[in-house]
N, C-alpha and C positions, 0 to 999 in steps of 0.2 A: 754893220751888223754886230761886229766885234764889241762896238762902244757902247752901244746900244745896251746890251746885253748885260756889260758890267753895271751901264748905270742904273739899270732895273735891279739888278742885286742889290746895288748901293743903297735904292729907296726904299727897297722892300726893309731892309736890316736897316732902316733910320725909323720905320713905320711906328714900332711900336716904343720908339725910346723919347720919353717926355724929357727935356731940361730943367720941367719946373715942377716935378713930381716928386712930393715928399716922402720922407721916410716915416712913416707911425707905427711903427709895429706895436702888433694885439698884446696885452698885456696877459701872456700866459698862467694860468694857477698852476701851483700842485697840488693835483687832491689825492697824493699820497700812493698812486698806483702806478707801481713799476712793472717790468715784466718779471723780475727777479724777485717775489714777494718778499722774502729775506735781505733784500737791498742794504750796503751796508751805511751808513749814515755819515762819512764822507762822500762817496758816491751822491748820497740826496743833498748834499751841501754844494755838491760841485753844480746839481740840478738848479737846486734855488740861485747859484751863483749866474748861471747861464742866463736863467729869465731875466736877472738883473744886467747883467751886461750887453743883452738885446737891446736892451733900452737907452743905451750910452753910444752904441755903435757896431762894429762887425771885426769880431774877434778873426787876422788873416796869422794862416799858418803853412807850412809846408812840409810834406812826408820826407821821412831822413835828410832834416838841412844840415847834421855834421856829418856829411861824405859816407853815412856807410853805405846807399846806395840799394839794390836791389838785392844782394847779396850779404844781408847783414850777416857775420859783425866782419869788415873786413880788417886783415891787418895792421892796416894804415889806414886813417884820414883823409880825406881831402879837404880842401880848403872848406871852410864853414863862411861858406859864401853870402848865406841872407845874414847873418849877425855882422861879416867883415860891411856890407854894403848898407843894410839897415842898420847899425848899431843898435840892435839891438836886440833880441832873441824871439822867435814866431812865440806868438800867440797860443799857436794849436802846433803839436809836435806831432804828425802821424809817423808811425810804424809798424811792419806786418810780419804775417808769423809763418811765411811761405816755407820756411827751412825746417822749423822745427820739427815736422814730420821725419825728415832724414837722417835727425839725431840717433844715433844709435846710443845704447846704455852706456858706452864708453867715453862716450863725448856729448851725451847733454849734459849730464852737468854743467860744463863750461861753459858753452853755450847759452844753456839759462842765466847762469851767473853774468857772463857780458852781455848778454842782453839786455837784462832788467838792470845793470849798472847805469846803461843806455837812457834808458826808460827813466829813471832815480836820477841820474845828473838833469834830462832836460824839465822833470818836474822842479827839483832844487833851481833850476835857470826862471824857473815862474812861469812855464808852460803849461797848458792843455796838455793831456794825451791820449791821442786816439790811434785806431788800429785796427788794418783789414786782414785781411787771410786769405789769399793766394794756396789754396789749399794744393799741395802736390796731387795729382790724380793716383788715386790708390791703385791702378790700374798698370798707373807705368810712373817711371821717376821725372820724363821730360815733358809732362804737362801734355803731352795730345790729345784731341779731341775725341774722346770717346763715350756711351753711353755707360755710365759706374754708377748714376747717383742713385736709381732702383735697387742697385747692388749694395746699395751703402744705407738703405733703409732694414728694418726691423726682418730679422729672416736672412737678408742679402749676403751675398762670401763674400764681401768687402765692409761686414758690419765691425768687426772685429778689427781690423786696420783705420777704421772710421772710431773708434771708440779708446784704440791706442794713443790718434792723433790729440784727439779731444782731451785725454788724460795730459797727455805733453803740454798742451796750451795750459791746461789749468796750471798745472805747474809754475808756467811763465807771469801768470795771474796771481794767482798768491805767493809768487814770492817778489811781486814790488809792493814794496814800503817803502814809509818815511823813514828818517832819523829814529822817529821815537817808536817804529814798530806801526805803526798805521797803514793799511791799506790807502795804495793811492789808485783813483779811481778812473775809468779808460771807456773812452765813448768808445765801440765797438762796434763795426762792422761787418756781418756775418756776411759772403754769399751774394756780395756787394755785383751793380750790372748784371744783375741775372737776366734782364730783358735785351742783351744783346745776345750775339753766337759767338763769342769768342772765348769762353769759358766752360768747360763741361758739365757746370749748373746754370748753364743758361738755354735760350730756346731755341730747341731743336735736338737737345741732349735729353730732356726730360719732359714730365708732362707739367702743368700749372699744379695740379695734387701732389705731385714725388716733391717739386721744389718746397712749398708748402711746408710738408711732412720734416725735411729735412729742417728747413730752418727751424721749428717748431721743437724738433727735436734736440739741437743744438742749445737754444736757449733752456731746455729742460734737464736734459745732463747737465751741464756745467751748472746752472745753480740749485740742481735737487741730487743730482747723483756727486758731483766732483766739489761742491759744495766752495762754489767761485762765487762771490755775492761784491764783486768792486765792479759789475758792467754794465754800464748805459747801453743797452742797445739800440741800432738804426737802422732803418732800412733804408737803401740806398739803391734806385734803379741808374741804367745810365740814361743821356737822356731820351725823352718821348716826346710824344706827339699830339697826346691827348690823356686826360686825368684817367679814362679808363685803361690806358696804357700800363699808368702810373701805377694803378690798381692792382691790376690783373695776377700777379704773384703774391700780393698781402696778405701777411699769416694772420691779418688778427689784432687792433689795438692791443690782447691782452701779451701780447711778444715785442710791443716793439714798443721804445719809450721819445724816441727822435726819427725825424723823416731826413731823406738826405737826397741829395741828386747830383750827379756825376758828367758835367758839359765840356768838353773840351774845345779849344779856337783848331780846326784841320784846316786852316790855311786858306778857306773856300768863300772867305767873305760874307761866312751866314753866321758868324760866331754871337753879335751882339744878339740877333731877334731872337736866334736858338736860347741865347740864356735867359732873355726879358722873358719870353714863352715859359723855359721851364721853371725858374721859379715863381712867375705868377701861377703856372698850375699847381706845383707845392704848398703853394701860401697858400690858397686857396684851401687844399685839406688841410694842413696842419690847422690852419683858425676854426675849421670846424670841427676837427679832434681836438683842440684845444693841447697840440704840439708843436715846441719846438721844431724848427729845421736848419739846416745848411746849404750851403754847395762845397758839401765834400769832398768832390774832386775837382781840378781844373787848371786849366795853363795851356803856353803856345809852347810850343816845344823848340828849344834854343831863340825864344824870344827876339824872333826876326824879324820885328814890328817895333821899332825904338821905341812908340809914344803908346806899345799897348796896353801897361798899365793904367796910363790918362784915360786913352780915348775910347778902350774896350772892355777889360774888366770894370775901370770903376764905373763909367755908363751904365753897365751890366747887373752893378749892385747897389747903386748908390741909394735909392730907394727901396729897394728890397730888404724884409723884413728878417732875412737870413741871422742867425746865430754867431757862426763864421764860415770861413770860405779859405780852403787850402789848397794851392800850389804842388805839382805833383815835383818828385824828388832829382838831386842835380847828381848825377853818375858823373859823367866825365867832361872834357870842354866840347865834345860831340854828342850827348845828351846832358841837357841841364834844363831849366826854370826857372828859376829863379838865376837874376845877372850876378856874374862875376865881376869883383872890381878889376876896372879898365872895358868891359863890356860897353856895347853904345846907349843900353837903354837903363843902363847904371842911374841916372841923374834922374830918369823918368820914373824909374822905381823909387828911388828915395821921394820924390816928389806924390807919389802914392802912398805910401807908408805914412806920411806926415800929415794925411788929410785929418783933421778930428774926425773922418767917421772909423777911420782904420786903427786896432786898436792892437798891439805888438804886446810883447812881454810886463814889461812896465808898466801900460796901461791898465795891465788887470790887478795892480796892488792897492 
C-alpha cells in the first residue's frame, strides 16, 4: 500500500513535466504604464532590460547571498556561499526591510547607511535588486498573528505607526545610489503570500477589500506622498490552486507592474507539478496583461536532495517563460539554500548555474 502510494505521487508530479517543451516566451512591450506614474528612467531602463533578458534566459538569484541573513545588517558575515560555489555573483540580489520599522531616531541612521551600502555593493557586483517587507506587526514587536491591518487603514490607530514605517522605508529607497548620484532601481514586493495564513495581511487576518486598500495605499504614499519613484512593483501570491486564486487579492493593473509567485519543495514529493501548475497559471495572466513574471521565491530548505537543482528546479523552469527565479537566503549551516562548498549537492548546483538557460551576474553585461 506503502509503495503504491509513493508511486502515484511519483506519476502524478511527472504528469505534467514535458522533456521536450520549449521555452518561447511572449515578447512583452512597454507601453509606458507604471504604477508609479513619476517612474524614474532607470527604473524603466532596468524594465526594457528585463524583457530583453527574458528572451536569452532566466535571470537566478538569491535573498541575502552575503550572510546577512534574516536579521539584516549583522556584525559579521558569513560565508558568501553562492559566489564561493557559483563563482560568480546572483543575478537577482533580494533584500527586506523587516527591521527597519524598529529603528528608533537614534540608530536609523546607521542602519540605513549599512543597509543601502548593502544594497550599492551587490548592485556595483552586477546584480538585480529586489526586496520584500516582512513588515513588523504594529500591534506588537514579535510578529503574531493578529487582526491590525483595518487598523492600519485611513482612520485606524495604527495608521500613524503604518505611515511612520512607510516614511523609514522611503528613506532606505532614496538613498541608494550609484557612484554618480543615480537612483538604482528595486523590483519590490509589497504584502507578498497574502493568500496564505501566516502573515497578518494574509487570509483570515483581513477581508479581500482591507488587503486591497492597503497595498493600494502603499504604492500611493511612497510615490505621491514620500515621493520614492526607483519601484517596480509585484505582486506576489504564495502558491495556488487555481488563476482565480491567484486573482482573488489583485489591486488593479494600474498598482502593479510584474506578477510573481512564491513555490517552495516541503519535502512531500509534489514540488515539481506544484511549480509546473503555478507558473503555467502565472503565464497564463501575465501574457494576457501583457506582463512580466517570476518565481520569486523558492528552494528546498538545507538542499537534502543532492540532484535537485537538475532534476527539480530546472524541470520546474526550464520552459517556463519566467523573468527570474530566486533562492530564499542561507542563515546558518542549519538553514541555508543555496550549497556551501564541501556541501553534497555542490557539483549539482554548479552543474545548474552553467546551463545557457541560467543567467548569473556576468551574464547580464
Amino acid at each position: 500500500m506503502i509503495s503504491f502510494f509513493l508511486l502515484s505521487c511519483s506519476t502524478e508530479e511527472e504528469s505534467l513535466f514535458d522533456p521536450n517543451a520549449e521555452r518561447i516566451p511572449p515578447l512583452i512591450t512597454n507601453n509606458g504604464s507604471f504604477a508609479d506614474n513619476d517612474l524614474c528612467d532607470e527604473a524603466k531602463d532596468l524594465y526594457n532590460r528585463l524583457i530583453e533578458l527574458t528572451q536569452r534566459g532566466i535571470a537566478f538569484g538569491q535573498q541575502a547571498p552575503f550572510g546577512t541573513g534574516n536579521n539584516f545588517p549583522m556584525p559579521d558575515k558569513l560565508d558568501e556561499d553562492f559566489l564561493e560555489v557559483a563563482q560568480d555573483y546572483p543575478a537577482v540580489v533580494g533584500f527586506d526591510l523587516e527591521l527597519i520599522s524598529l529603528q528608533n531616531e537614534f540608530i536609523i541612521d546607521d542602519f540605513i547607511e549599512r543597509f543601502t551600502n548593502a544594497v550599492i555593493e551587490a548592485h556595483n557586483n552586477g546584480s538585480i535588486i529586489t526586496m520584500s517587507w516582512h513588515m513588523v506587526n504594529p500591534n506588537n514587536s514579535a510578529g503574531v498573528l493578529t487582526t491590525v491591518v483595518p487598523d492600519m487603514l485611513e482612520g485606524g490607530k495604527y495608521r500613524n505607526k503604518f505611515l511612520d514605517n512607510l516614511a523609514k522605508a522611503a528613506r532606505v529607497f532614496k538613498n541608494i545610489k550609484d557612484s554618480e548620484g543615480n537612483p538604482i532601481p528595486v523590483l519590490f514586493r509589497p504584502w507578498h503570500e497574502m493568500n496564505g495564513d501566516f502573515f497578518y495581511w494574509g487570509e483570515g487576518f483581513r477581508t479581500t477589500e482591507e488587503y486591497i486598500q492597503l497595498y493600494k495605499d502603499t504604492v500611493r504614499i511612497l510615490s505621491e506622498d514620500l515621493d520614492v519613484h526607483n519601484l517596480i512593483y509585484i505582486y506576489a501570491p504564495n502558491w495556488v490552486s487555481s488563476a482565480e486564486e491567484y486573482m482573488r487579492n489583485y489591486p488593479g493593473d494600474e498598482y502593479v507592474d510584474m506578477l510573481g509567485v512564491d513555490v517552495y519543495d516541503f519535502k512531500n514529493g509534489n514540488f515539481l507539478q506544484s511549480a509546473l501548475r503555478n507558473l503555467q497559471i502565472v503565464e497564463n495572466i501575465a501574457t494576457e496583461k501583457n506582463m512580466l513574471f517570476a518565481l520569486t521565491e523558492t528552494g528546498l530548505e538545507n538542499v537534502t536532495q543532492i540532484d535537485w537543482w537538475t532534476n527539480s528546479l530546472y524541470k520546474a523552469i526550464r520552459s517556463s517563460s519566467i523573468t527570474y527565479a530566486m533562492i530564499w537566503r542561507n542563515d546558518t549551516s542549519s538553514f541555508f539554500h543555496a550549497p556551501f562548498v564541501g556541501h553534497p549537492s555542490e557539483d549539482n548546483f554548479r552543474e545548474f548555474v552553467d546551463t545557457d538557460l541560467i543567467l548569473l551576474s556576468e551574464d547580464l553585461k
